[in-house]
C-alpha positions in Angstrom: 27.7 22.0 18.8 24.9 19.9 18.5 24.2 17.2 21.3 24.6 13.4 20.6 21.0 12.6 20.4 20.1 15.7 17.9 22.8 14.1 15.5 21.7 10.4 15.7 18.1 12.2 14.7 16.7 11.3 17.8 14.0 13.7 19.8 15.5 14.9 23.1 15.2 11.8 26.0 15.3 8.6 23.7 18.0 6.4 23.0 20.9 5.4 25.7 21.3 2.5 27.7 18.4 0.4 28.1 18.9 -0.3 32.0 16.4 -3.1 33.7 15.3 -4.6 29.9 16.1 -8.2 29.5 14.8 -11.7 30.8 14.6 -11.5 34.6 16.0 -13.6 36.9 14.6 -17.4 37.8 15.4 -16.7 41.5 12.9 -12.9 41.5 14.1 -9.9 40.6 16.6 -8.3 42.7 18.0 -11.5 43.5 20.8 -11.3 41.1 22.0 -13.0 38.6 20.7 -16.7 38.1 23.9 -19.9 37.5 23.5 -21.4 33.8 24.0 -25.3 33.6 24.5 -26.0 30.0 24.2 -29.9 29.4 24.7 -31.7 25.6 22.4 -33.8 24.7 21.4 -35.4 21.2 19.0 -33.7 18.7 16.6 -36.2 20.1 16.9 -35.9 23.3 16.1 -31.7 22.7 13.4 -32.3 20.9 12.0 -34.7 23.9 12.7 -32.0 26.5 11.0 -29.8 24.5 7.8 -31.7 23.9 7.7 -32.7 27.6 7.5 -29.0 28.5 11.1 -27.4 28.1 12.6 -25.5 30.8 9.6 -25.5 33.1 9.5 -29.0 32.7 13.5 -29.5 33.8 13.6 -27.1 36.6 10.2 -29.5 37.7 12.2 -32.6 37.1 15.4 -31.3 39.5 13.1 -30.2 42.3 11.3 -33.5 42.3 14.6 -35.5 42.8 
C-alpha cells in the first residue's frame, strides 16, 4: 500500500503539521501563550486607534498609564 503522502501527490517529506508557524508571542518566544483583551468600541473609535498606530500604539498607551 502506498503511503499517505504518495496518495495526496506529495514528494516524500512535505506536508504534515506545521509545528512553530504562526504569529509569535508578544511576551518572546518561548514564553507561552500571550492573554487576549477584546474591547468593543464604535466604528469610529477603530478607525481612531488605527490611525493613531494600532496595536503598537495601545500596548504604548497601557504602559504609559
Amino acid at each position: 500500500m502506498k503511503n499517505l503522502q504518495t496518495l495526496k501527490g506529495l514528494p516524500p517529506g512535505f506536508g504534515g503539521a506545521g509545528h512553530g508557524q504562526g504569529r509569535k508571542s508578544v511576551s518572546g518566544v518561548g514564553a507561552g501563550k500571550s492573554p487576549v483583551l477584546r474591547v468593543v468600541v464604535s466604528q469610529a473609535q477603530k478607525d481612531k486607534v488605527a490611525r493613531l498606530g494600532g496595536v503598537v500604539w495601545v500596548r504604548k498607551m497601557i504602559d504609559a498609564a
